[in-house]
Structure formats: structure tokens, C-alpha cells
C-alpha positions as CSV (number, residue, x, y, z in Angstrom):
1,X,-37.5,27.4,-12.3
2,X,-35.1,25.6,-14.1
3,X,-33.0,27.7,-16.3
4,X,-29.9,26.8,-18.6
5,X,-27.4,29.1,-20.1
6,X,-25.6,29.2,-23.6
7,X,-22.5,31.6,-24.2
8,X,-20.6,32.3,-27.2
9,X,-17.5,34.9,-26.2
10,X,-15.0,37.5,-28.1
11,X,-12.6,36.1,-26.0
12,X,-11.4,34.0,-23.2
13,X,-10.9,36.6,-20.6
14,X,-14.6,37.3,-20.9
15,X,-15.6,33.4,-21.0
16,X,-13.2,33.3,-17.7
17,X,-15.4,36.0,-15.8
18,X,-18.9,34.8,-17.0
19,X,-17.9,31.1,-16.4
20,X,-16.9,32.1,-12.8
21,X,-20.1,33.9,-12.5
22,X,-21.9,31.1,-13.6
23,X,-20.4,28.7,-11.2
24,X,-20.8,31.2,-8.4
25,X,-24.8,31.5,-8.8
26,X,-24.9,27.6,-8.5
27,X,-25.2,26.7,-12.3
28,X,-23.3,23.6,-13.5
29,X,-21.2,22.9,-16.8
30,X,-23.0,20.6,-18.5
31,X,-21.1,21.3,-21.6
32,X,-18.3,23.7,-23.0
33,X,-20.0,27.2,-22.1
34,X,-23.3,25.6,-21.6
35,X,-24.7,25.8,-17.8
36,X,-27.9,24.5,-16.1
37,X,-29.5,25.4,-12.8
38,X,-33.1,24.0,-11.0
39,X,-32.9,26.1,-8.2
40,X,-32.0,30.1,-9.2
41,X,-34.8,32.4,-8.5
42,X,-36.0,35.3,-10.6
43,X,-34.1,38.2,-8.5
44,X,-30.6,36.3,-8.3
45,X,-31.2,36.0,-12.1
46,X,-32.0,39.7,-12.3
47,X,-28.2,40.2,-10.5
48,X,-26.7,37.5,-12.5
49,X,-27.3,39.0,-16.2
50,X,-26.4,42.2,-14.6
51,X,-23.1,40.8,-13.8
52,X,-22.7,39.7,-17.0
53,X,-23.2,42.4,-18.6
54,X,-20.7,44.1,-16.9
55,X,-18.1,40.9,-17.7
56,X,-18.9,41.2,-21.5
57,X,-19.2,43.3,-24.5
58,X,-20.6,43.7,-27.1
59,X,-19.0,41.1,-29.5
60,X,-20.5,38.5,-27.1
61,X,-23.5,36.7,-26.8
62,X,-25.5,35.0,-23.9
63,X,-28.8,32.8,-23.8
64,X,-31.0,32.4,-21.0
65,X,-33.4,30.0,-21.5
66,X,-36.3,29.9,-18.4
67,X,-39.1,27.4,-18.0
68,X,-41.6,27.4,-16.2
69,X,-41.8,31.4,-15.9
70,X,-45.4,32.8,-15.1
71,X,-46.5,29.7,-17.2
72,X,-44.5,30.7,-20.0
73,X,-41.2,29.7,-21.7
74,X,-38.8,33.0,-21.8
75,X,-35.5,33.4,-24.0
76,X,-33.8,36.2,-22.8
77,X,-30.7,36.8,-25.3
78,X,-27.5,39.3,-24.6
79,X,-26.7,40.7,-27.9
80,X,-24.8,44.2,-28.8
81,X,-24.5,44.8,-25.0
82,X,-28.3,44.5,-24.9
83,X,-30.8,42.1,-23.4
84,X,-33.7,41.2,-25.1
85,X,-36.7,38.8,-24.0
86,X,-38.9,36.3,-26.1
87,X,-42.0,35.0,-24.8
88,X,-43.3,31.7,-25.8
89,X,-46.7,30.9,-24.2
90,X,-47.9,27.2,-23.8
């Protein structure tokens, strides 16, 4: 599943942790707080945004953008220390 991730942080102690975080679950900087992965599966996902949320708060915001999941394209978005999915079916 290829995956790529977008940040926008409060501050840089919190773009530190999450770009550490990032790096650790194999993603690569493809731009300034902009990662991409081919190879992270759905449960190392499911630990990643966990460990971002615990990295962040709520003045920062974080993008996942999945494709192909379950046939579908999937925006999951961090926002006011909550996550929230969007579905886009093709």
C-alpha cells in the first residue's frame, strides 16, 4: 500500500518527534514535512498514528493519504487531537 504523509506543526519540538517517527517506520522525506512509504502495512500504520498522537497536540495537523486500501482511496487527517477518515471509492 503506498501511503504518503503531510504535517503541519505548533512547533518544532513536535515536528522533531513525528519526523523521527516517520523515519523510524521506514517513510522517506520527500519534501519539508512531507514523507512517502510503498511498503507499511495497515497494523504498523495503526501504531504509527498512535505514536503520533501521543508526539502532538492539538494545534497540529497530520495527513495520511492511503491508496490502494480495500479498493479504495482513504484520507485519514489528525485534527484537534482527533483522527478522522475519508473514503473515496473508485
Amino acid at each position: 500500500m503506498f501511503v504518503s504523509v503531510v504535517c503541519d506543526f505548533s512547533n518544532e519540538d513536535h515536528q522533531s518527534t513525528v519526523n523521527n517517527l516517520l523515519v523510524q517506520y521506514g517513510f522517506k522525506q520527500i519534501m519539508r514535512n512531507v514523507y512517502e512509504s510503498v511498503r507499511v502495512k495497515e497494523e504498523i500504520l495503526l501504531r504509527l498514528k498512535r505514536d503520533i498522537d501521543r508526539a502532538t497536540d492539538s494545534f497540529d495537523k497530520i495527513r495520511f493519504y492511503q491508496f490502494p486500501y480495500e479498493e479504495t482511496f482513504v484520507i485519514t487527517f489528525l485534527s484537534n487531537k482527533r483522527w478522522r477518515k475519508t473514503i473515496v471509492r473508485t
